[in-house]
OpenMM code with the backbone's topology and positions (N, CA, C; nanometers):
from openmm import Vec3, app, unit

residues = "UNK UNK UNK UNK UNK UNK UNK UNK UNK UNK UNK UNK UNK UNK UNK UNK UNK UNK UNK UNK UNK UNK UNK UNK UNK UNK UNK UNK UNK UNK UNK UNK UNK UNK UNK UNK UNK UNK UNK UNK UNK UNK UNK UNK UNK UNK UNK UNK UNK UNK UNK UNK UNK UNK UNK UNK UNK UNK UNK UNK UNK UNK UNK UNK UNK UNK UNK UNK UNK UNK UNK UNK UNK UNK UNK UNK UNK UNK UNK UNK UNK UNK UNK UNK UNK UNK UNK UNK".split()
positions = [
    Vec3(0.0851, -0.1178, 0.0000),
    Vec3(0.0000, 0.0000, 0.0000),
    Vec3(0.0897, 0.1242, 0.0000),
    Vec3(0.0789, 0.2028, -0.0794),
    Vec3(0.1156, 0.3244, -0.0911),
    Vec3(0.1169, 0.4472, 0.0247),
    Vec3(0.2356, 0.4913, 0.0918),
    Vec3(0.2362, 0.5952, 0.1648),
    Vec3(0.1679, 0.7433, 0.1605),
    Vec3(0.0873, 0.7292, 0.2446),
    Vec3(-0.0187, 0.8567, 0.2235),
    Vec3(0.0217, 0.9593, 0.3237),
    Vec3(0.1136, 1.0466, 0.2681),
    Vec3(0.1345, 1.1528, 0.3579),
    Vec3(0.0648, 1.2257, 0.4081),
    Vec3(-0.0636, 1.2253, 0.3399),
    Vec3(-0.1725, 1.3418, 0.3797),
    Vec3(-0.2311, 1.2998, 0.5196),
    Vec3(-0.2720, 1.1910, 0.5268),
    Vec3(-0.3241, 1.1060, 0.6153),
    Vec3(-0.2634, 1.1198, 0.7288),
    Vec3(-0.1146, 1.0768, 0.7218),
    Vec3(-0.0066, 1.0674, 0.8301),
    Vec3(0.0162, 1.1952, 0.8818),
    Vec3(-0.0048, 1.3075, 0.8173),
    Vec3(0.0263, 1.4622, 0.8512),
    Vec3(-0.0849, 1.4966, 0.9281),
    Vec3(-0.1615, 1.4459, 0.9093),
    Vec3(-0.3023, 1.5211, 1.0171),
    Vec3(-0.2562, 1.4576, 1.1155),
    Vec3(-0.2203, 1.3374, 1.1265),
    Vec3(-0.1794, 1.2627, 1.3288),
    Vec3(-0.0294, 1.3328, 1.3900),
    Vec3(-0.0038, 1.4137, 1.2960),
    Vec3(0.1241, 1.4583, 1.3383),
    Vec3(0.1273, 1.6001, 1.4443),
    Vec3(0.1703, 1.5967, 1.5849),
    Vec3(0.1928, 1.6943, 1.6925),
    Vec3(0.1915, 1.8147, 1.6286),
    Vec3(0.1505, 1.9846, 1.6871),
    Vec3(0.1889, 2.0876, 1.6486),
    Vec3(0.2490, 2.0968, 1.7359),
    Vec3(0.3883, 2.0892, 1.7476),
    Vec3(0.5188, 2.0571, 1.8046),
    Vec3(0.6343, 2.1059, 1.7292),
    Vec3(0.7516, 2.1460, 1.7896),
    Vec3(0.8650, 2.1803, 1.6980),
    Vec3(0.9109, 2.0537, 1.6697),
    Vec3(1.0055, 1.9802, 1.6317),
    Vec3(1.0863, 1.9080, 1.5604),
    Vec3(1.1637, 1.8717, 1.4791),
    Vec3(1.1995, 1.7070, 1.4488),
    Vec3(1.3091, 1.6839, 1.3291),
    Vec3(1.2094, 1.5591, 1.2552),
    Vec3(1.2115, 1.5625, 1.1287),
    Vec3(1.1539, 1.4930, 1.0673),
    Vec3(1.2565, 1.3495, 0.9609),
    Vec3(1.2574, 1.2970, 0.9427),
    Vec3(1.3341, 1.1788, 0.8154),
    Vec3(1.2225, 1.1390, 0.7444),
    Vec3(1.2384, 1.1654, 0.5834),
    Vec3(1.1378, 1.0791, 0.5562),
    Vec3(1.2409, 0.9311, 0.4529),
    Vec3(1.1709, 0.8545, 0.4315),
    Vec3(1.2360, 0.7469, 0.3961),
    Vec3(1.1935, 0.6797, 0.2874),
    Vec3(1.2995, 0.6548, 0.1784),
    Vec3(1.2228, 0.5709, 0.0190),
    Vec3(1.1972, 0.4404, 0.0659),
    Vec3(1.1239, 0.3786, -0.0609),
    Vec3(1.0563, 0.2103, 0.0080),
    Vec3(1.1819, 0.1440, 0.0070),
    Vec3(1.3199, 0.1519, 0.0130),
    Vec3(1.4028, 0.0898, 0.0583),
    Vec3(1.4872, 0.1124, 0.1857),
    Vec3(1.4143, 0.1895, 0.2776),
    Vec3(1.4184, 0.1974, 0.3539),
    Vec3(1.5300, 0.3228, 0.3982),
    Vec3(1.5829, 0.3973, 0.3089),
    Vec3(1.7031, 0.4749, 0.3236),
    Vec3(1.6632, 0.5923, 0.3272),
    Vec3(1.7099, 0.7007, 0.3833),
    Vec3(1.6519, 0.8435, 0.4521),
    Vec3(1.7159, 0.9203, 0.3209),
    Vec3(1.6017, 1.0070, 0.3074),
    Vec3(1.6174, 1.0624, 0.1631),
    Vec3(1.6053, 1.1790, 0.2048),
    Vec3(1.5878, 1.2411, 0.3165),
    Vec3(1.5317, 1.3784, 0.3511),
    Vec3(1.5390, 1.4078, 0.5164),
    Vec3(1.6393, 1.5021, 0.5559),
    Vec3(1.5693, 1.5119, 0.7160),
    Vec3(1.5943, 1.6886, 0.7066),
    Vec3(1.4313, 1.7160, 0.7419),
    Vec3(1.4372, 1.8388, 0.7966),
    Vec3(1.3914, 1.8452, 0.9620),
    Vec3(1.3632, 1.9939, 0.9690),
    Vec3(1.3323, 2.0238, 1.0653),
    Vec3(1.2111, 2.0982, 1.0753),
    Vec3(1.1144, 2.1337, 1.2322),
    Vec3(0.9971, 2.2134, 1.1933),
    Vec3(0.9960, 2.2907, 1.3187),
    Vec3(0.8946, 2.3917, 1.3172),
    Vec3(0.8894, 2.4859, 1.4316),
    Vec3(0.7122, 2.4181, 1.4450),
    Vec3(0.6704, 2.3542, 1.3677),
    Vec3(0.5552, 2.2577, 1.3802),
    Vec3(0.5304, 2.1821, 1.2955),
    Vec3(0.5803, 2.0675, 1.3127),
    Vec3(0.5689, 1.9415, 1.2381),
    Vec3(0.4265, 1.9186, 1.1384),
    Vec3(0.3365, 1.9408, 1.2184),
    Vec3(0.2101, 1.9216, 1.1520),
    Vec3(0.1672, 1.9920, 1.0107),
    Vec3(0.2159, 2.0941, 1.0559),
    Vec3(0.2066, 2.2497, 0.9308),
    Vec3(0.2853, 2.2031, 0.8411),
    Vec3(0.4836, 2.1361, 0.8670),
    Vec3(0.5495, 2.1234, 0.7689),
    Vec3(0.5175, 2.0231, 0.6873),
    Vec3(0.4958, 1.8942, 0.7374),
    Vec3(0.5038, 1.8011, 0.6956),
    Vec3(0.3906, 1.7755, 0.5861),
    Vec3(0.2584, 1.8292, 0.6088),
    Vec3(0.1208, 1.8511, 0.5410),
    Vec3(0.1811, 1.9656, 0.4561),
    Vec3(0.2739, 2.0402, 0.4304),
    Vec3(0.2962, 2.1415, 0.3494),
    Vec3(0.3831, 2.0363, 0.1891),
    Vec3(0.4188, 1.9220, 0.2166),
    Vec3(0.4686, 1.8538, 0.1010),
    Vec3(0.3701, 1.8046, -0.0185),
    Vec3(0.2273, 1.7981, 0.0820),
    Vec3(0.1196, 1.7188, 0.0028),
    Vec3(-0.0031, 1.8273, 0.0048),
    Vec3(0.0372, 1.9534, -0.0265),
    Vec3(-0.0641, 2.0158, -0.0423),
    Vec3(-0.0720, 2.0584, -0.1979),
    Vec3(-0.2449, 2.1254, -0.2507),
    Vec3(-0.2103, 2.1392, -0.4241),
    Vec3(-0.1375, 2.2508, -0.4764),
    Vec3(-0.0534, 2.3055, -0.3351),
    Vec3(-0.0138, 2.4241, -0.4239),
    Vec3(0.1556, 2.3817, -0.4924),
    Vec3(0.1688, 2.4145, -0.5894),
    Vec3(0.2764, 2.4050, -0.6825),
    Vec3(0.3785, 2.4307, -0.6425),
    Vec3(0.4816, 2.3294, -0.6567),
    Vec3(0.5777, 2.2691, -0.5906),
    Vec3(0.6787, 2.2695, -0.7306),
    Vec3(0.8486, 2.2760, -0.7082),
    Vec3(0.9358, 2.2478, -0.7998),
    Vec3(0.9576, 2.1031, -0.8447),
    Vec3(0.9976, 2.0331, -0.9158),
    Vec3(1.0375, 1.9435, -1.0004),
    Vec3(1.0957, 1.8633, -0.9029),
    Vec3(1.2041, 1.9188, -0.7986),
    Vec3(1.2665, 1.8286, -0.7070),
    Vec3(1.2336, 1.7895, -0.6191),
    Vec3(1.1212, 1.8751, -0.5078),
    Vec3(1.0404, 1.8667, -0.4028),
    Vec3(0.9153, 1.7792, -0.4745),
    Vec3(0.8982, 1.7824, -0.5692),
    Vec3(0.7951, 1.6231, -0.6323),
    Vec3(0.8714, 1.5360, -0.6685),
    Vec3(0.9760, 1.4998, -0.6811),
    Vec3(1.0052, 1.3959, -0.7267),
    Vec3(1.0668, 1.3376, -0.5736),
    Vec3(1.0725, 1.4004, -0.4437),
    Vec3(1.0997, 1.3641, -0.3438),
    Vec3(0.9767, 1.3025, -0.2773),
    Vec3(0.8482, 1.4293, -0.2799),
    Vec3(0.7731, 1.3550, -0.2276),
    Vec3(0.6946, 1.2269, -0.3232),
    Vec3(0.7204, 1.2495, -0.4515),
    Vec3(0.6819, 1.0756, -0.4753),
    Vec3(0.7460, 0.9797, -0.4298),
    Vec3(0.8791, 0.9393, -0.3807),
    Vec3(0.9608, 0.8567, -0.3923),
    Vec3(0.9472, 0.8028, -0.1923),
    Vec3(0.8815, 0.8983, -0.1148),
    Vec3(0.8358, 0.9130, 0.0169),
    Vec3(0.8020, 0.7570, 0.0649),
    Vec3(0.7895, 0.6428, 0.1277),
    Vec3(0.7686, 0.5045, 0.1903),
    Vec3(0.7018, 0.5772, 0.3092),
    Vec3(0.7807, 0.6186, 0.4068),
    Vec3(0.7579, 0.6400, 0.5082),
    Vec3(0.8243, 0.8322, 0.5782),
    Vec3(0.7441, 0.8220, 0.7137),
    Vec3(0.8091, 0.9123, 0.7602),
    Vec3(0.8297, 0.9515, 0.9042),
    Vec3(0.9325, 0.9685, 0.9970),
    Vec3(0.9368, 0.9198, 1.0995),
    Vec3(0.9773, 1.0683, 1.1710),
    Vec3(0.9575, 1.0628, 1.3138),
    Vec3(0.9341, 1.2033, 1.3440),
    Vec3(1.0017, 1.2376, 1.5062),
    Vec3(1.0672, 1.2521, 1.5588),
    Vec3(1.0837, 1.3151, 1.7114),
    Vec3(1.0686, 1.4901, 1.7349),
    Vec3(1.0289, 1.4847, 1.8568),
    Vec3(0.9906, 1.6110, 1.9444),
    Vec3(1.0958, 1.7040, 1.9798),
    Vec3(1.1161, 1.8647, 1.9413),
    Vec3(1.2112, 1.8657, 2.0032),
    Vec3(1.1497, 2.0171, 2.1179),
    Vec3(1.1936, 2.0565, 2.2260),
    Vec3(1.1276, 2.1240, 2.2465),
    Vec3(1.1381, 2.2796, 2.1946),
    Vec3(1.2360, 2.3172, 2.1493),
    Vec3(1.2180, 2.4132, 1.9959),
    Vec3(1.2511, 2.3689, 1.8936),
    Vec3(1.2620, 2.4628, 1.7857),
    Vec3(1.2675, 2.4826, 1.6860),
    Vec3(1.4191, 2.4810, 1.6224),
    Vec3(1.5415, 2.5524, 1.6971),
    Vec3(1.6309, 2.6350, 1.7584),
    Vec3(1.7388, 2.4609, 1.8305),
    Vec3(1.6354, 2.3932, 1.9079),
    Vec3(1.7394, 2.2685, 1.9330),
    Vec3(1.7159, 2.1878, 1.8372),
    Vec3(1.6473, 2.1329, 1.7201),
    Vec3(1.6488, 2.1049, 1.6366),
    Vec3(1.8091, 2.1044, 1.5134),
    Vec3(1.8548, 2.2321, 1.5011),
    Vec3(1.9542, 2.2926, 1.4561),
    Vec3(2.0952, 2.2234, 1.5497),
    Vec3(2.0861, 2.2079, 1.6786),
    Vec3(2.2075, 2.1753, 1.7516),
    Vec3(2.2083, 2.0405, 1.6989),
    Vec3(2.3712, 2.0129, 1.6227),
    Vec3(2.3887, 1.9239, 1.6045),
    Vec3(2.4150, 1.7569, 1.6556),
    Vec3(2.4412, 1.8382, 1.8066),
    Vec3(2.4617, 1.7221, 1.9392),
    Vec3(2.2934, 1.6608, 1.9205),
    Vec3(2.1914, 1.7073, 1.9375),
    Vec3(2.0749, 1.7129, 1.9239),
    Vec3(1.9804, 1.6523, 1.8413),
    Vec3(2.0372, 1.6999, 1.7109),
    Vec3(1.9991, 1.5791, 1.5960),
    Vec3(2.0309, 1.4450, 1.6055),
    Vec3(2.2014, 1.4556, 1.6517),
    Vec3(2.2292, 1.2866, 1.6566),
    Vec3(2.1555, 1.2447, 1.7828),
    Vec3(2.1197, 1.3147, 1.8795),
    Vec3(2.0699, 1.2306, 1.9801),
    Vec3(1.9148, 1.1789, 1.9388),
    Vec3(1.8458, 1.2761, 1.8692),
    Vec3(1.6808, 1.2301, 1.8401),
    Vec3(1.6733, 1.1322, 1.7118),
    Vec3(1.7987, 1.1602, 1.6250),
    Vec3(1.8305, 1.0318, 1.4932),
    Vec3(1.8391, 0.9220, 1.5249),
    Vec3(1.9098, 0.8895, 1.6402),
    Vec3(1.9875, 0.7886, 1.7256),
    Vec3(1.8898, 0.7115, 1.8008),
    Vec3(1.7720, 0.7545, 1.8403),
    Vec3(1.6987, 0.7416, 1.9254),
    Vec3(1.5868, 0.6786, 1.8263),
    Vec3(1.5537, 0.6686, 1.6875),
    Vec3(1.4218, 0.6770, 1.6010),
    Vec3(1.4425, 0.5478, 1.6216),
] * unit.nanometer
topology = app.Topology()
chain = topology.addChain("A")
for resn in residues:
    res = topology.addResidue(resn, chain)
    for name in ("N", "CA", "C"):
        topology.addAtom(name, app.Element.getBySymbol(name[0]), res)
């Protein structure tokens, strides 16, 4: 079954965070960050017009996996990332 981001973005925290999303082979194709996950992540699969590369990312999307951070700001600290990467 096909990964439905739209779906998965509505259960997602309005929370700051770090996001990975992952191709169906399981390999991380993408990690950002959000000042609210919910807003960003639903911002990949919305109809407004998107570049050539940001679609060909979110087609290629399996999955997408998500930790809390409590800003926006520790997100960016790199000690930080590896600890919430480390942790998925």
């Amino acid at each position: 079954m096909p990964f439905d981001g739209k779906q998965f973005s509505k259960q997602l925290p309005q929370k700051p965070g770090i996001y990975q999303m992952f191709n169906d082979l399981g390999k991380v194709i993408y990690v950002g960050k959000a000042l609210n996950l919910k807003n960003r992540v639903s911002s990949y699969y919305t109809g407004k017009a998107r570049d050539s590369k940001t679609m060909a990312l979110v087609e290629s999307i399996a999955d997408i996996r998500f930790s809390i951070t409590r800003t926006e700001g520790e997100a960016l600290i790199p000690v930080n990332l590896d600890r919430h990467l480390i942790r998925i």
